[in-house]
C-alpha positions as CSV (number, residue, x, y, z in Angstrom):
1,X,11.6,1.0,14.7
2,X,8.1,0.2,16.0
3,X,6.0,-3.4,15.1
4,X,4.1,-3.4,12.0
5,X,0.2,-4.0,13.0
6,X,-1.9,-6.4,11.1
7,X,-3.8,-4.6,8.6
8,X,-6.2,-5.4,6.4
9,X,-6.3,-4.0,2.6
10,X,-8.5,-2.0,3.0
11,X,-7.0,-0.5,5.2
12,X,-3.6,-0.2,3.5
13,X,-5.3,1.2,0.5
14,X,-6.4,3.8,3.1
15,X,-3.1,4.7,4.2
16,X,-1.5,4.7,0.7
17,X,-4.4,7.3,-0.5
18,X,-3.8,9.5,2.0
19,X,0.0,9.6,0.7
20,X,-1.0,10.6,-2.7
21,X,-1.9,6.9,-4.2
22,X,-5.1,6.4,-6.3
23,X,-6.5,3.3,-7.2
24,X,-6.8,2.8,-10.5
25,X,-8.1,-0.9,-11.1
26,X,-8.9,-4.2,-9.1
27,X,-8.6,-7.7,-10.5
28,X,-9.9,-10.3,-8.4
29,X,-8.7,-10.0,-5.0
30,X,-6.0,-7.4,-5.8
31,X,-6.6,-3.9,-5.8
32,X,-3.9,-2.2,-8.0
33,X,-2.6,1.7,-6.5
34,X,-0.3,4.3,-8.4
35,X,0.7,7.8,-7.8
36,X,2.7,9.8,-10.3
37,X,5.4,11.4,-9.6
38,X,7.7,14.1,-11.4
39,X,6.8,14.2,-15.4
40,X,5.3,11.1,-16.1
41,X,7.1,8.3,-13.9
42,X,4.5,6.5,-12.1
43,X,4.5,4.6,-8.8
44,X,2.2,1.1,-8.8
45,X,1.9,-1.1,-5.7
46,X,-0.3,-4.5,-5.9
47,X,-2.3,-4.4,-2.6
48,X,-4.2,-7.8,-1.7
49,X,-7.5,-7.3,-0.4
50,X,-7.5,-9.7,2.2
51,X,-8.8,-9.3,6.2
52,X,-5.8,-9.6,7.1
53,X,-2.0,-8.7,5.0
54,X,0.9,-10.9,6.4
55,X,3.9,-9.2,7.4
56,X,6.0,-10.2,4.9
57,X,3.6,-8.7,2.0
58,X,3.4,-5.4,4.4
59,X,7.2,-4.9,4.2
60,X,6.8,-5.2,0.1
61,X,3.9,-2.8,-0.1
62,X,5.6,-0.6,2.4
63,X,9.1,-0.9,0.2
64,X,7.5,-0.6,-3.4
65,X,5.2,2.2,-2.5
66,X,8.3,5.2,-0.6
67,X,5.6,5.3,2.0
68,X,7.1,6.2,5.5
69,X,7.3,2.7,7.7
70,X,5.5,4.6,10.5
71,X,2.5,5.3,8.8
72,X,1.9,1.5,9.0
73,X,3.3,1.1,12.9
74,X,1.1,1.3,15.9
C-alpha cells in the first residue's frame, strides 16, 4: 500500500469525476459529489475544498466514495 499524497479538493473532485462522480452542489467551502449506481441508489461524498485535504479526511473520501486507494497514491 503506497503513501497517500497531499491533495487539494480540487483535485480530489478531479479524481472522483473521472470515476463516474458528478458534482451536484457546493455550499460554502464543501463541494458535494454523487454517482448513481444500479436503479436508483446513489453514492454522495462531501469533499472540502481546501489547498490542502488532511490525511485523515482523504481516507474518509477515499472510504465513502468505493474509489480505488491508488488512484489517490503517488
Amino acid at each position: 500500500m503506497g503513501k497517500l499524497r497531499v491533495l487539494s479538493g480540487k483535485e480530489i473532485c478531479d479524481i472522483l469525476a473521472h470515476n463516474g462522480f458528478v458534482e451536484v452542489r457546493q455550499r460554502g467551502s464543501h463541494i458535494i459529489m454523487q454517482k448513481t449506481i444500479e436503479d436508483s441508489d446513489t453514492i454522495s461524498v462531501p469533499v472540502p475544498n481546501h489547498k490542502e485535504v488532511s490525511t485523515g479526511t482523504l481516507s474518509s473520501i477515499i472510504r465513502q466514495s468505493g474509489v480505488p486507494r491508488r488512484a489517490f497514491e503517488n
